[in-house]
N, C-alpha and C positions, 0 to 999 in steps of 0.2 A: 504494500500500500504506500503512494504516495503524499508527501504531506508537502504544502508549497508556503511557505511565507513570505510574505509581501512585506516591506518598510516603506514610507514613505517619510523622504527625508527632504526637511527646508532648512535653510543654511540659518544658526541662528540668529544673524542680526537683520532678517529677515521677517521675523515672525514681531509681530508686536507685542505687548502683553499691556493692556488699556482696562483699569479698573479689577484684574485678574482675568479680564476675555480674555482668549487669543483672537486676533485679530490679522489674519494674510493679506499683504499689502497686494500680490499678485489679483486676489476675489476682489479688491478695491479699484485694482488697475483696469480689471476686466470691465467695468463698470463705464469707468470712465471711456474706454474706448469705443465702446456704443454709444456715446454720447454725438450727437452731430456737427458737431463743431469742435470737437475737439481730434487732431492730429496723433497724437503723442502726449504719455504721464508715467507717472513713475509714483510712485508712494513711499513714504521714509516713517519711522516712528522717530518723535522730539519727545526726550526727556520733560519729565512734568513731576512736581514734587509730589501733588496730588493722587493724580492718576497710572503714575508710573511712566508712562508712554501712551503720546497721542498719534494719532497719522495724521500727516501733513501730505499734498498731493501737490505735487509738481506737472502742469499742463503744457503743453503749444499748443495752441489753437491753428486750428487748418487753414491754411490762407484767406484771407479776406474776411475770413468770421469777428465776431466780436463774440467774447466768452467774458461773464460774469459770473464773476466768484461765486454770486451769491443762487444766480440758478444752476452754477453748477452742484454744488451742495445741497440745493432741494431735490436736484437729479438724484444725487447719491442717495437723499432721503426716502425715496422712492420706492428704492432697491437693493436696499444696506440695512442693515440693525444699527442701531440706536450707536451703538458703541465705534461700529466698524465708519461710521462718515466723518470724512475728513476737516480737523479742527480749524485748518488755514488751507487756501487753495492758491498756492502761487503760480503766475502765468509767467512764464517763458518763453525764450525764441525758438531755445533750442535746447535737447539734454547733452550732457556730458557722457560722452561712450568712447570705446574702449577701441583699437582697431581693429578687432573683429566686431564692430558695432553693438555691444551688448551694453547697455546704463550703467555707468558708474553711480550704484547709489552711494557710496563710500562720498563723494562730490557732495553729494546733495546734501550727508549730514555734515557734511565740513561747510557745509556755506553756510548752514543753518545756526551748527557751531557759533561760526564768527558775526554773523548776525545778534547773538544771544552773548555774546562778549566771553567765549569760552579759549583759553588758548590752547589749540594742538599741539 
């Protein structure tokens, strides 16, 4: 008899951990990319004394669109739990990738980082 076990593995500065949810920025991503004006996101968790970790969402908007913050996060509200939508929704031109084109979210919590006066 064969027995099969499956893992399922996310790398873990990848996983959020918000209020003690887990929260996958990837199911956050997926969201947003249904969205119709929106190009390109990426999802980071920012430390928070409170909550542990929030998700912040990093967009480009698709040429010519105009993307506001604030309908994009009802989008999320939508389609997301309570926990899983995103606290701050910053727009961008463009993401930080790697040369094999893959997101440096590593970037994005460094930006956020220094935004929040953190030094690396």
């Amino acid at each position: 008899m064969r027995t099969a076990i499956f893992f399922w593995s996310i790398a873990s500065k990848d996983l959020i951990i918000s209020n003690g949810m887990n929260v996958y920025p990837r199911m956050i991503e997926e969201v947003l990319y249904r969205h119709p004006d929106i190009a390109d996101a990426a999802v980071v968790g920012e430390p928070h004394r409170l909550h542990g970790e929030l998700p912040i969402a990093f967009v480009v908007p698709k040429p010519g669109a105009q993307v506001d913050p604030a309908q994009v996060r009802d989008w999320c509200r939508e389609h997301l739990g309570r926990h899983e939508i995103p606290r701050r929704i910053e727009l961008c031109q463009d993401l930080p990738r790697n040369a094999a084109g893959k997101i440096l979210k590593r970037e994005l919590r460094r930006q956020g980082e220094l935004e929040r006066g953190v030094d690396s």
